[in-house]
N, CA, C and O of each residue as an XYZ file, in Angstrom:
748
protein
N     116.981   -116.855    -75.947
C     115.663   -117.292    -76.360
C     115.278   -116.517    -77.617
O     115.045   -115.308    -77.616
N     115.232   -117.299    -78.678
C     114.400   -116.756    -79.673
C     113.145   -116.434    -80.091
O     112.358   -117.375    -79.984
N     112.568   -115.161    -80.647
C     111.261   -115.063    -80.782
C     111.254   -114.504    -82.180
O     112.308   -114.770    -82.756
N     110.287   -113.723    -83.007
C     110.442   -112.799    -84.045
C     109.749   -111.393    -83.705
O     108.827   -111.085    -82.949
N     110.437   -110.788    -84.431
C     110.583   -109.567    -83.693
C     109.055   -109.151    -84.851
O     108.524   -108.049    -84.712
N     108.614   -109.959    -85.708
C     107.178   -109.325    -86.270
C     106.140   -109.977    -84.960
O     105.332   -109.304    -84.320
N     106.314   -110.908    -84.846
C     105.174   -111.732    -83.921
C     105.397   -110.603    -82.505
O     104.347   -110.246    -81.971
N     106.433   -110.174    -82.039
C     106.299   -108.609    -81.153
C     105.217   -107.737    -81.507
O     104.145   -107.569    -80.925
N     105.830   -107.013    -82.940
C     104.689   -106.161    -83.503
C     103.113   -106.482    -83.539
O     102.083   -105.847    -83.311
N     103.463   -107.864    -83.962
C     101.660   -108.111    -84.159
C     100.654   -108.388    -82.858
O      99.431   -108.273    -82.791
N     101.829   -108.883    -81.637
C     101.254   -108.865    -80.489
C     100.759   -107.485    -79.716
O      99.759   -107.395    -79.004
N     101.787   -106.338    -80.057
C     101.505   -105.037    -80.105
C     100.381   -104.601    -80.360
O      99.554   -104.211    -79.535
N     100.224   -104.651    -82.013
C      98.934   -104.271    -82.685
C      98.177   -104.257    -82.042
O      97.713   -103.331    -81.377
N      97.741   -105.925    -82.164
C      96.752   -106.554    -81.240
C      96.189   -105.794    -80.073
O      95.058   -105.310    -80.049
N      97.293   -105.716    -78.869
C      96.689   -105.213    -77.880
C      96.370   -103.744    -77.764
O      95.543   -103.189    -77.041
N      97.100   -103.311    -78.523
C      96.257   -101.684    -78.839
C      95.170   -101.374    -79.685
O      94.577   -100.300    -79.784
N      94.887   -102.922    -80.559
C      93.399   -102.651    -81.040
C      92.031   -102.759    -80.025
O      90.873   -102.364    -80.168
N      92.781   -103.539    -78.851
C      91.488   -103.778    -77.976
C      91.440   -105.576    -77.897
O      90.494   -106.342    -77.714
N      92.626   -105.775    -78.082
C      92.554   -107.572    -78.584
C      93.441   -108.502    -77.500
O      94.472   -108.078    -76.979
N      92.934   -109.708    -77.265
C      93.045   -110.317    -75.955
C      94.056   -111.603    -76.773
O      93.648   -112.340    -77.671
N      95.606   -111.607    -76.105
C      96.176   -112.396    -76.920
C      96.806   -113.411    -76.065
O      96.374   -113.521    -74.918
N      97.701   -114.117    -76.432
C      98.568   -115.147    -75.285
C      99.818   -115.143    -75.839
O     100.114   -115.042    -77.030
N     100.771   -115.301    -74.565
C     101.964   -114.754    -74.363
C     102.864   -115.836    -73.470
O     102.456   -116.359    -72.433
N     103.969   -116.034    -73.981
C     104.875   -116.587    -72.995
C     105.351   -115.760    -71.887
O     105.604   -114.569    -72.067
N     105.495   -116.362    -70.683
C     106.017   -115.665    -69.737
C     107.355   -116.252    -68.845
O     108.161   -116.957    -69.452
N     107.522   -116.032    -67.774
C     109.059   -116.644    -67.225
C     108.959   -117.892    -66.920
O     109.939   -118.632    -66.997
N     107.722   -118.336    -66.515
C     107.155   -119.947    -66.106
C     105.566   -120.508    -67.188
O     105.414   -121.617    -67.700
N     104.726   -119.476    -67.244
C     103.796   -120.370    -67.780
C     103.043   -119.495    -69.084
O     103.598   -118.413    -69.279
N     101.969   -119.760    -69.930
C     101.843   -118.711    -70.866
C     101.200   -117.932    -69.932
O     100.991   -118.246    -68.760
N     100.872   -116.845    -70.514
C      99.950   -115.465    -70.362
C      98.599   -114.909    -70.913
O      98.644   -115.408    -72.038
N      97.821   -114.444    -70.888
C      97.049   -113.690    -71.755
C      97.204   -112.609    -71.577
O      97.746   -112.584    -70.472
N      97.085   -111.449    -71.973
C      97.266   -110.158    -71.720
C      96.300   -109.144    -73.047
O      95.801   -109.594    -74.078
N      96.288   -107.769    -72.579
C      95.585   -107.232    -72.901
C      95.659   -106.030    -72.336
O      95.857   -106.044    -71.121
N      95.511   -104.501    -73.101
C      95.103   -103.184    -72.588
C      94.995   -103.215    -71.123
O      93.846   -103.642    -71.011
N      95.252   -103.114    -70.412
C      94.984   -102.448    -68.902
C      93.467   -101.415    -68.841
O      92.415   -101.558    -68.218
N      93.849   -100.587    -69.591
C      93.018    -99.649    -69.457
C      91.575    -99.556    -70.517
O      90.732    -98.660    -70.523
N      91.635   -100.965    -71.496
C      90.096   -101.341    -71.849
C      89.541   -101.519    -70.840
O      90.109   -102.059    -69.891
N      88.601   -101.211    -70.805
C      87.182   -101.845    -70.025
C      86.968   -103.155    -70.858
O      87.064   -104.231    -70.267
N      86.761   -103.133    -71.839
C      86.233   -104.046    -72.962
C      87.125   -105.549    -73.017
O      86.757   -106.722    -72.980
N      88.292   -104.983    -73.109
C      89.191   -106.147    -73.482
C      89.109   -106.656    -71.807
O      88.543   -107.744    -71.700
N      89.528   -106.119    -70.632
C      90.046   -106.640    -69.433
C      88.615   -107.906    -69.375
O      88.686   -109.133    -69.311
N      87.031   -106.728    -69.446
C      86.538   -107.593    -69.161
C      85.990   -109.015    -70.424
O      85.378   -109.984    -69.973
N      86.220   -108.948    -71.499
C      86.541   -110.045    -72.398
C      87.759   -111.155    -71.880
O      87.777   -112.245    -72.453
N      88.670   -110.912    -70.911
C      89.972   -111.525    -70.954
C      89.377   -112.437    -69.468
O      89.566   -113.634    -69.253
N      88.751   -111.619    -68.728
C      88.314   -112.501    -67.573
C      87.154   -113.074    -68.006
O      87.101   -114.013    -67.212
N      86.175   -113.185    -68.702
C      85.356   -113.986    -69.266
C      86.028   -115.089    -69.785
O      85.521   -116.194    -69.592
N      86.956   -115.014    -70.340
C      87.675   -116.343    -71.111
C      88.176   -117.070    -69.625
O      87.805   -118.168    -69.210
N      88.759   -116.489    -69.218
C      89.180   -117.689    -68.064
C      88.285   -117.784    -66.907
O      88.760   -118.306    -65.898
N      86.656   -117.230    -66.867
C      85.855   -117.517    -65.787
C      86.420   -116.911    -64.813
O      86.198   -117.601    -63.818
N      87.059   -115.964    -64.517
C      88.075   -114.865    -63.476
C      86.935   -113.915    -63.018
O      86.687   -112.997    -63.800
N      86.164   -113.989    -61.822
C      85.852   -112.877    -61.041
C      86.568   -111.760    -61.152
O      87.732   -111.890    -61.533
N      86.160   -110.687    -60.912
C      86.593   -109.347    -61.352
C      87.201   -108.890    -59.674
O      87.863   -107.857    -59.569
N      87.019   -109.422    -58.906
C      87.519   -108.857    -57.648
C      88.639   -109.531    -57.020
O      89.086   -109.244    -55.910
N      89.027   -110.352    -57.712
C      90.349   -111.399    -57.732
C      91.290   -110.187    -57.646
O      91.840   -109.853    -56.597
N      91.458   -109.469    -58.977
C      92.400   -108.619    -59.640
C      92.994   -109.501    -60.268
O      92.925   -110.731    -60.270
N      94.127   -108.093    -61.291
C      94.964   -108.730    -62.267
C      96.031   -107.694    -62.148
O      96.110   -106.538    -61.731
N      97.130   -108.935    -62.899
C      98.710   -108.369    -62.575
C      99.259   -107.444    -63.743
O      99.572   -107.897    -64.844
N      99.336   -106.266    -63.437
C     100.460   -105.344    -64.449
C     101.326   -105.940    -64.840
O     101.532   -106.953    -64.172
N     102.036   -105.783    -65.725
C     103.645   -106.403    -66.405
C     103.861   -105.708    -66.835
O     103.025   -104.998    -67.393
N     105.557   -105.404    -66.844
C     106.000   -104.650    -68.118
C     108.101   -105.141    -68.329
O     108.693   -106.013    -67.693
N     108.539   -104.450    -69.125
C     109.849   -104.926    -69.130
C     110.366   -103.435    -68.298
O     111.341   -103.281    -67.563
N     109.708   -102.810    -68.565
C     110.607   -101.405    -67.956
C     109.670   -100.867    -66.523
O     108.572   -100.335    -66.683
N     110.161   -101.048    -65.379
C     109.245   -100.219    -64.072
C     109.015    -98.555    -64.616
O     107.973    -98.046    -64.204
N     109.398    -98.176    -64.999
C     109.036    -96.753    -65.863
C     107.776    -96.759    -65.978
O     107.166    -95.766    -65.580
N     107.126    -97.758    -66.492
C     105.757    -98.078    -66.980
C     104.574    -98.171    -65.857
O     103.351    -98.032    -65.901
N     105.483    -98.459    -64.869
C     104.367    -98.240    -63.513
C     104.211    -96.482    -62.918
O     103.843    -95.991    -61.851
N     104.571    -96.063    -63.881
C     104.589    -94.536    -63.411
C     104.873    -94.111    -61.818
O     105.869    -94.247    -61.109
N     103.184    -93.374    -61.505
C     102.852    -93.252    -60.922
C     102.616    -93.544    -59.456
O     102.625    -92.814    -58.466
N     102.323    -95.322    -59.688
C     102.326    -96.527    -59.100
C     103.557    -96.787    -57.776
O     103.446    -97.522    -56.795
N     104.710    -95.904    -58.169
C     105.670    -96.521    -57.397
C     105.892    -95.054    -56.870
O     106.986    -94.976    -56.313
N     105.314    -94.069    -56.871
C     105.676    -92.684    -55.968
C     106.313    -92.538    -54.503
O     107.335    -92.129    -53.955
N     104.929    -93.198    -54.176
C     104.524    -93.144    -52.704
C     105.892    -94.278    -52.004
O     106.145    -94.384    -50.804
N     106.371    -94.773    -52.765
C     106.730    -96.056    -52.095
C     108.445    -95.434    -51.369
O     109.113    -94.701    -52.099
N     108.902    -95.740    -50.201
C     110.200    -95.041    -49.391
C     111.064    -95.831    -50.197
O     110.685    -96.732    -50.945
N     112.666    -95.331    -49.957
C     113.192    -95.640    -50.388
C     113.749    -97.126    -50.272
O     114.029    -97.407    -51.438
N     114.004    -98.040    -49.610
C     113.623    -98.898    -48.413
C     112.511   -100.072    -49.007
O     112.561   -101.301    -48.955
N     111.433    -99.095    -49.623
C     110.620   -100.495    -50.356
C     110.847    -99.960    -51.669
O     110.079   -100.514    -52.455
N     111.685    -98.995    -52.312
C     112.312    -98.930    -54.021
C     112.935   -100.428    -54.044
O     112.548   -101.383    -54.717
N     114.411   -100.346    -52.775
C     115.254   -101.320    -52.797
C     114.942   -102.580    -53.092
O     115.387   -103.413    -53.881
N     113.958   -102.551    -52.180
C     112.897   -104.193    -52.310
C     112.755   -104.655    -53.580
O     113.143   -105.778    -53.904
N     112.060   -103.641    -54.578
C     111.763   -103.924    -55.828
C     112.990   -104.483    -56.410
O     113.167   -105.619    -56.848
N     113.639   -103.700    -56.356
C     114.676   -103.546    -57.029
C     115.862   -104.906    -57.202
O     116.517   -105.238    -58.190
N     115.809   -105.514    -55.772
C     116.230   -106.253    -55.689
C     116.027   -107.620    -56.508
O     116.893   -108.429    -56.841
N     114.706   -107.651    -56.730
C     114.184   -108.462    -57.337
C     113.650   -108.540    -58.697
O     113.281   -109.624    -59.147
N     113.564   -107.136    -59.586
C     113.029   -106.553    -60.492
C     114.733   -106.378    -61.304
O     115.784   -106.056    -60.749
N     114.471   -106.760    -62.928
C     113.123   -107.655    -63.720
C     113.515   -109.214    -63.099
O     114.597   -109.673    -62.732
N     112.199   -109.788    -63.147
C     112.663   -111.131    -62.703
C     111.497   -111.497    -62.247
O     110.732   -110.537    -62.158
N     110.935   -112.751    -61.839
C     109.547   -113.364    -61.869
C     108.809   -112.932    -60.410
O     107.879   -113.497    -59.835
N     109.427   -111.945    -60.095
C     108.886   -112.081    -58.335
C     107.481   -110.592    -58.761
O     107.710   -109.665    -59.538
N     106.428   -110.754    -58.158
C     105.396   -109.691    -58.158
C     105.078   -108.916    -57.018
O     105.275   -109.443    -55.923
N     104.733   -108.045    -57.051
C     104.950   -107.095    -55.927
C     102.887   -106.603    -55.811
O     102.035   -106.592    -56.699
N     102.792   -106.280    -54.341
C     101.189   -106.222    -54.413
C     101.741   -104.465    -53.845
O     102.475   -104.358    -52.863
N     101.302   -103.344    -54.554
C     101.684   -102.168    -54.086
C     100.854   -101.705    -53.973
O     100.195   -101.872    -54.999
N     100.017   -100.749    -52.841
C      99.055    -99.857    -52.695
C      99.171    -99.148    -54.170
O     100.233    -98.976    -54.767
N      97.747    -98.736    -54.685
C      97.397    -97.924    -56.084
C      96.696    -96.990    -55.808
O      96.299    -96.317    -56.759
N      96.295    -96.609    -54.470
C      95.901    -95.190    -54.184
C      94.982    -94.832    -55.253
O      94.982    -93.702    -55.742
N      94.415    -95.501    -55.528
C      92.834    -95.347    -56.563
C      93.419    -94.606    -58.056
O      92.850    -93.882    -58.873
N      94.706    -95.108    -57.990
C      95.662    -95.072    -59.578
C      95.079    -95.679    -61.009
O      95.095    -95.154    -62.122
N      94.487    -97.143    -60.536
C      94.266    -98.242    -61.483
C      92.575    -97.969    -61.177
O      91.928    -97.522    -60.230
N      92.224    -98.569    -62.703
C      91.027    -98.927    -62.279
C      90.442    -99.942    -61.872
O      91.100   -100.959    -62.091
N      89.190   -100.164    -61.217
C      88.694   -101.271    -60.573
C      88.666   -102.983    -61.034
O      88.489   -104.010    -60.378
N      88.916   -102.733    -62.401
C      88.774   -103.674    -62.965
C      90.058   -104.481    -63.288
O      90.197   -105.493    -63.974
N      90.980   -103.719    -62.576
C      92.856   -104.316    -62.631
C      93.101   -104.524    -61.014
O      93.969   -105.354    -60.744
N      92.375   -103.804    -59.777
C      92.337   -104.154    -58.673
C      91.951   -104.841    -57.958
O      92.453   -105.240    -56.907
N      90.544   -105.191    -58.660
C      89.657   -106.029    -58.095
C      89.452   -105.366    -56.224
O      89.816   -104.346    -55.638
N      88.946   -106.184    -55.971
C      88.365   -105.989    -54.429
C      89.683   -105.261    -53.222
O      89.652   -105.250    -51.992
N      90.683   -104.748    -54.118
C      92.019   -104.924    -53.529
C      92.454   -103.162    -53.038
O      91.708   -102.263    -53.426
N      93.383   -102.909    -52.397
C      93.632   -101.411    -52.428
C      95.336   -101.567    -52.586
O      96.230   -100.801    -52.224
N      95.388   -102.735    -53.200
C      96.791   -102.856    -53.690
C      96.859   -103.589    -55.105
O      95.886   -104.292    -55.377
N      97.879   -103.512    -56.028
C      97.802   -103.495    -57.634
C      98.957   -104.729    -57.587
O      99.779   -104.724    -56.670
N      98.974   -105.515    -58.354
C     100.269   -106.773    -58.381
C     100.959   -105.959    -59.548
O     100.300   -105.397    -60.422
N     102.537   -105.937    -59.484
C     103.534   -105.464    -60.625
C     104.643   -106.376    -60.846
O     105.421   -106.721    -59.956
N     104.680   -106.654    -61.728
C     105.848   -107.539    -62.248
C     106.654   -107.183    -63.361
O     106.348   -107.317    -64.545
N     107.669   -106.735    -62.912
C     109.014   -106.193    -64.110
C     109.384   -107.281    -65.075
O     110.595   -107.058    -65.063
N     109.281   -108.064    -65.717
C     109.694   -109.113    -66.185
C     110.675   -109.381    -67.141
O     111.005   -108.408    -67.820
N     111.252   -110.490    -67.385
C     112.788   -110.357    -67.662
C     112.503   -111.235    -69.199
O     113.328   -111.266    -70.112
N     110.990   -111.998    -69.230
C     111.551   -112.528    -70.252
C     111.336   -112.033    -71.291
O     110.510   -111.125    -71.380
N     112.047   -112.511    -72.398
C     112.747   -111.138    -73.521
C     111.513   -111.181    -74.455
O     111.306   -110.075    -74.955
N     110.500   -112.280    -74.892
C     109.589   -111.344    -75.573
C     108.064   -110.589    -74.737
O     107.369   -109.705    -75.237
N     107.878   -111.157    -73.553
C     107.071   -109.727    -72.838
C     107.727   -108.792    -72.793
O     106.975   -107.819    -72.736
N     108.886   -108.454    -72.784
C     109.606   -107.097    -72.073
C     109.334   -106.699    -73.482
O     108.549   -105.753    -73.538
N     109.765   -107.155    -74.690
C     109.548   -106.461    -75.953
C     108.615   -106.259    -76.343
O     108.606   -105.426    -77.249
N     107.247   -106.879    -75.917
C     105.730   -106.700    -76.391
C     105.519   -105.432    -75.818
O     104.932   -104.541    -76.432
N     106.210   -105.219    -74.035
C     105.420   -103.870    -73.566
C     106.440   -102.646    -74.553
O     106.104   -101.603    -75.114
N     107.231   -103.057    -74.485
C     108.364   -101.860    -75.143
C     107.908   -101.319    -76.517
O     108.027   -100.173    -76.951
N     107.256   -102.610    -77.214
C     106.610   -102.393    -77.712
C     104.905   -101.794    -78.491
O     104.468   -101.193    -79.472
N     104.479   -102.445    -77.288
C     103.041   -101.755    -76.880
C     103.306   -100.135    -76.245
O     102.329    -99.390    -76.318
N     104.387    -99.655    -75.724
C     104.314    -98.788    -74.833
C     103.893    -98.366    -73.431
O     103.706    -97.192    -73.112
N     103.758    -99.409    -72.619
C     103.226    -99.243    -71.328
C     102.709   -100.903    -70.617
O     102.369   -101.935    -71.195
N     102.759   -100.776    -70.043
C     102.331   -102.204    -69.598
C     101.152   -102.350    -70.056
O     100.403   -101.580    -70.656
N     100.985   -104.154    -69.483
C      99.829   -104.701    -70.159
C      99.292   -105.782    -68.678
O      99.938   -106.144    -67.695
N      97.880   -106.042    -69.079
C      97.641   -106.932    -68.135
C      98.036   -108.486    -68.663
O      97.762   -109.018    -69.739
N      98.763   -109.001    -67.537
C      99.055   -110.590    -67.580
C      98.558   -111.562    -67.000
O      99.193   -111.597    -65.946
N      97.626   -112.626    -66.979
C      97.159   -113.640    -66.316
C      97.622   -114.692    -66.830
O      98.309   -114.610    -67.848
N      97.338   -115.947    -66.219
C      97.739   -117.202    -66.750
C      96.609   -117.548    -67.330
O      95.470   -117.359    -66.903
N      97.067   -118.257    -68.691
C      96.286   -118.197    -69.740
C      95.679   -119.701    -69.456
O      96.066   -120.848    -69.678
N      94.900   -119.292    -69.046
C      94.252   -120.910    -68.582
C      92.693   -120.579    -67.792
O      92.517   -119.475    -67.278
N      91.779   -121.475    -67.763
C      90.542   -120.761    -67.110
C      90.510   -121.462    -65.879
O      90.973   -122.595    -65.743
N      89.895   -120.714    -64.858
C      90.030   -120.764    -63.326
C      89.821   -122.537    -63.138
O      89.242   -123.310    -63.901
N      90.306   -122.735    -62.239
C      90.718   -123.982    -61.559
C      91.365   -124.873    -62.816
O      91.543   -126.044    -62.481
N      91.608   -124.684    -63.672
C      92.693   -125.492    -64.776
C      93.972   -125.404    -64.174
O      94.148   -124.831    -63.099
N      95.020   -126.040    -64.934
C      96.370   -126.007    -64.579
C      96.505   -124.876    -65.843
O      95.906   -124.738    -66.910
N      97.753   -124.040    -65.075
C      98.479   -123.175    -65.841
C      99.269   -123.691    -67.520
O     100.144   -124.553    -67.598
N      98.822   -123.090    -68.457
C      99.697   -123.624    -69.665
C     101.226   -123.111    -69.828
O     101.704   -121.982    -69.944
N     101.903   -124.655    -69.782
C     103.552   -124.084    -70.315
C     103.699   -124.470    -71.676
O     104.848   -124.530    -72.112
N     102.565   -124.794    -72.569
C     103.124   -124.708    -73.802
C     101.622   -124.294    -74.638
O     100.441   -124.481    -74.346
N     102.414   -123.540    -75.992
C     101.486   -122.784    -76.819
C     100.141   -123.865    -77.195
O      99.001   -123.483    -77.460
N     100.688   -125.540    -77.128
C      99.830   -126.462    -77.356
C      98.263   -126.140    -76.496
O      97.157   -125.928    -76.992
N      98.622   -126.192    -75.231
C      98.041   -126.069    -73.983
C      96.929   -125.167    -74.367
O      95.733   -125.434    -74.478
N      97.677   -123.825    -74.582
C      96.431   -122.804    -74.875
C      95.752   -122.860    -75.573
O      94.556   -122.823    -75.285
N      96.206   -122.982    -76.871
C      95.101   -123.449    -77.811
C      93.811   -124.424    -77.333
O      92.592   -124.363    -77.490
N      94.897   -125.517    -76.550
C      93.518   -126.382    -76.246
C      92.051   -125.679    -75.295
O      90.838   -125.886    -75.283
N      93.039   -124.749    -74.556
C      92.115   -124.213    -73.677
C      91.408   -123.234    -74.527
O      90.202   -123.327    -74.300
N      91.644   -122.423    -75.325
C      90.801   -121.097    -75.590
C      90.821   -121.229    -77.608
O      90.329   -120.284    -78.223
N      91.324   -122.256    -78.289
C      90.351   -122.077    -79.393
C      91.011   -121.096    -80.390
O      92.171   -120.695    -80.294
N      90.258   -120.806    -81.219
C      90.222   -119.524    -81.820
C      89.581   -118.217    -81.428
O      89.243   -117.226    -82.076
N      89.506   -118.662    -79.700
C      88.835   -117.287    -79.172
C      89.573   -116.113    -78.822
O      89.093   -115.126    -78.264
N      90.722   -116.258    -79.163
C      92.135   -115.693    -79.303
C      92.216   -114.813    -80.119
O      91.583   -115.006    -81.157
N      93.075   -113.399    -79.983
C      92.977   -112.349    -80.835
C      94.649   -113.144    -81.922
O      94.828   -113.437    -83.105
N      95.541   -113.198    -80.603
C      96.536   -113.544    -81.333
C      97.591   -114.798    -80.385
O      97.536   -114.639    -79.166
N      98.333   -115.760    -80.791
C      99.024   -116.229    -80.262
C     100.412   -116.552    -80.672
O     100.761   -116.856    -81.813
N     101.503   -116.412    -79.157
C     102.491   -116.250    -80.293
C     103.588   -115.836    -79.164
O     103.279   -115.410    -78.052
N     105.160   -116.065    -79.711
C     106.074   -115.548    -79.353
C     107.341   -116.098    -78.660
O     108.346   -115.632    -78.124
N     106.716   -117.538    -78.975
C     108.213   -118.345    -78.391
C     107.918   -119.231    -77.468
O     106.855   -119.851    -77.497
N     108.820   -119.397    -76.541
C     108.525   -120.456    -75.182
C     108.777   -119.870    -73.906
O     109.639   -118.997    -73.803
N     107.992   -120.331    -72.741
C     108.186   -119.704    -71.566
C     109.783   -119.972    -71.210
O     110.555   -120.771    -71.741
N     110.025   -118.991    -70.083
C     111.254   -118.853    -69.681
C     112.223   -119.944    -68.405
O     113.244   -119.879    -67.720
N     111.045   -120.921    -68.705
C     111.703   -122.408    -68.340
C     111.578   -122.521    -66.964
O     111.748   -123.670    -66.555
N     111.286   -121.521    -65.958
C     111.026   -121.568    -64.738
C     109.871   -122.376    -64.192
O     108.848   -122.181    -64.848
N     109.728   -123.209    -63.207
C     109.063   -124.506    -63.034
C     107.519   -123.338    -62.467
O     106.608   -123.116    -63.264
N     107.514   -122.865    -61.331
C     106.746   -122.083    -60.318
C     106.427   -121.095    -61.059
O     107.204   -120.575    -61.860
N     104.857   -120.619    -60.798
C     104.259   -119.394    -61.387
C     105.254   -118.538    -60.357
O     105.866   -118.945    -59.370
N     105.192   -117.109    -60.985
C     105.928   -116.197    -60.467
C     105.516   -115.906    -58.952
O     104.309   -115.918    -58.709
N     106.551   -115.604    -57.746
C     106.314   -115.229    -56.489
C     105.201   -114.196    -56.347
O     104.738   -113.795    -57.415
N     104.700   -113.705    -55.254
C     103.758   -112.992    -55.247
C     104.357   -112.291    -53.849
O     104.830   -113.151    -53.106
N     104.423   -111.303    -53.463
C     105.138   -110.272    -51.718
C     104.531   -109.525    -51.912
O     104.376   -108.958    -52.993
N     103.774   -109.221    -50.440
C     103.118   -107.751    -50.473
C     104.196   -106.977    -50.062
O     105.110   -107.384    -49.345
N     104.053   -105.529    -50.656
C     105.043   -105.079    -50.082
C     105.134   -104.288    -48.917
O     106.258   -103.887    -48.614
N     104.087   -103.954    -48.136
C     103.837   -102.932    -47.527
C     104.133   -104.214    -46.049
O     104.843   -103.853    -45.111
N     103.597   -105.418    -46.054
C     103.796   -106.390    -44.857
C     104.827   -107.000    -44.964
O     105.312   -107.372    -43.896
N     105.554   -107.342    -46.193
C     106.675   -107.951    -46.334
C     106.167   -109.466    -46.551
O     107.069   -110.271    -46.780
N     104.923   -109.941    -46.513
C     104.890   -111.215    -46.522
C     104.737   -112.061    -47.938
O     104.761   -111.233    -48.848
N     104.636   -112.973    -48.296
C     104.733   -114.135    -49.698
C     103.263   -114.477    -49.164
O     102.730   -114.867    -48.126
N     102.869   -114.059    -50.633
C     101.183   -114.211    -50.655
C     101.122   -115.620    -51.617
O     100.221   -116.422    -51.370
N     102.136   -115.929    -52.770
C     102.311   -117.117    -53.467
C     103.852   -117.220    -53.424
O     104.632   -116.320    -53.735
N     104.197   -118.583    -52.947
C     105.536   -119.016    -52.667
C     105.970   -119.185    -54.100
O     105.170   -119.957    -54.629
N     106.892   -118.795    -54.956
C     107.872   -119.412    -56.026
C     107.747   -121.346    -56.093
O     108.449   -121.983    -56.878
């Protein structure tokens, strides 16, 4: 899959200026943004009408980036990850009051997704740390699989858009808690 490796950088920029952009992902686009704005997270759920107690999903290309996040976890639920990581499956992991409220929502568990496709993994590699990912679409819409889509949905209300095509997978990414073992969203 081809992307350009400036439209990386500028997606970078972007989100370290505080800027709410859209992103291809393994199945549908993305928006993403700072984790740790206050400003941007809550600008990014305003655009898609997203309650704040929903939560929102971490991403990154490298689990490195979840630091902290994955301490607590036995060896037993490493494997778990692992098994499935990078790759579209999301994991709901206790955050032990790690994240802030505004990435947890009403939750005492954080969604993480290692992801495989090659320009998110390069945006965080590039950004340096994960980023928040939602589907770039506003609540009860259908998910966008093409850059067309988003635009239609969000305008020029966009910091930046950009980076190629999703990673062709039909199903938004799986969702497993990990602590019950159960599929909270089927593939």
């Amino acid at each position: 899959m081809k992307f350009s490796p400036l439209a990386v950088q500028q997606a970078a920029r972007t989100i370290a200026a505080g800027g709410v952009i859209a992103h291809p992902t393994e199945s549908v686009w993305g928006l993403a943004c700072d984790p740790f704005n206050a400003q941007a997270v809550e600008r990014l759920l305003r655009l898609k009408n997203r309650p704040l107690e929903k939560g929102l999903i971490l991403v990154s290309g490298d689990e490195r980036d979840f630091g902290a996040l994955l301490d607590n976890l036995s060896g037993a639920q490493l494997q778990q990850l692992h098994a499935t990581w990078p790759g579209p499956v999301t994991w709901l992991v206790p955050h032990f009051g790690r994240v802030p409220a505004w990435i947890s929502g009403a939750h005492h568990s954080v969604a993480l997704r290692c992801t495989d496709h090659p320009f998110t993994a390069a945006l965080t590699r590039a950004y340096g740390g994960a980023i928040v990912s939602t589907s770039a679409n506003p609540a009860g819409s259908q998910a966008a699989r093409h850059k067309y889509q988003v635009l239609r949905y969000f305008g020029d209300e966009l910091d930046f858009v950009g980076g190629g095509a999703t990673g062709g997978r039909r199903a938004p990414s799986e969702i497993r808690d990990l602590i019950s073992g159960g599929v909270v969203r089927p593939s």
